[in-house]
N, C-alpha and C positions, 0 to 999 in steps of 0.2 A: 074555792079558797080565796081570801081576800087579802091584798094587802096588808104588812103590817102597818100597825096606825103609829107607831114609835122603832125608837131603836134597840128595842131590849130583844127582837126577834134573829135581829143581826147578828154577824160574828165581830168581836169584839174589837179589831180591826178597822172595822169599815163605820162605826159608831163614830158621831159626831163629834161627843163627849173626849172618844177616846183621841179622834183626832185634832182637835185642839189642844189637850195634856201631851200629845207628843211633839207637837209645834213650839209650846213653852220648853218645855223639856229642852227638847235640840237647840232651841235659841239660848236659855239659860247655858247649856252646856259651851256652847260656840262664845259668848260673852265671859263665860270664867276663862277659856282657854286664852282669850284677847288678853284679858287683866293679867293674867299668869305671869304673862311679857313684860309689866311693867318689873317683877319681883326677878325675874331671870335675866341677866344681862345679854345679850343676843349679840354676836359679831357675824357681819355679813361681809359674805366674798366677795359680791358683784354691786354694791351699792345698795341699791334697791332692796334687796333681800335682809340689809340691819332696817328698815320705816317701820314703823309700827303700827302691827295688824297685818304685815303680809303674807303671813302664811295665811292666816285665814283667809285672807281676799284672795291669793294664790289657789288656795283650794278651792274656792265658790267657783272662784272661774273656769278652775282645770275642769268641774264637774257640768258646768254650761256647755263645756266644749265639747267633752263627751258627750252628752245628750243631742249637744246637734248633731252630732258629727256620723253619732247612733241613725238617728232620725233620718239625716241625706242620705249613709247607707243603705236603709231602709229602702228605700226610692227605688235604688239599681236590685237588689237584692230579694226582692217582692215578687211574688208567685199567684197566680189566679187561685180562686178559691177550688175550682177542679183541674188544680195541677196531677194530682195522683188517680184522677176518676179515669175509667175506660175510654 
């Protein structure tokens, strides 16, 4: 059986195609919610939180942080591949 020679063999997921439409997607999506801000008037508690774009930039970061924080988890958390063998 050979390779596929494209990506029509794939699940639609993992398509090249697909994955750049969902990159515009979520960046379009993440750029209206920004704009939004200009039409909604925002009052912040702590300062910081009325700048504009913060939430957005709040949320990219909070999910960086998670992913490392996933990641160094990972580290302590990590099992040999025959942890469960005899």
């Amino acid at each position: 059986m050979s390779a596929p020679s494209d990506d029509r063999d794939k699940h639609w997921l993992v398509r090249a195609a697909t994955i750049r439409k969902l990159w515009i997607l979520f960046a379009a999506i993440l750029a209206v919610t920004v704009l939004v801000q200009l039409a909604v008037p925002l009052h912040g508690h702590f300062g910081i939180d009325g700048w504009f774009g913060f939430p957005a930039a709040y949320g990219f970061l909070t999910c960086v942080a998670m992913v490392v924080g996933a990641k160094i988890l990972g580290i302590f958390l990590k099992r040999k591949d025959s942890y469960y063998d005899d």
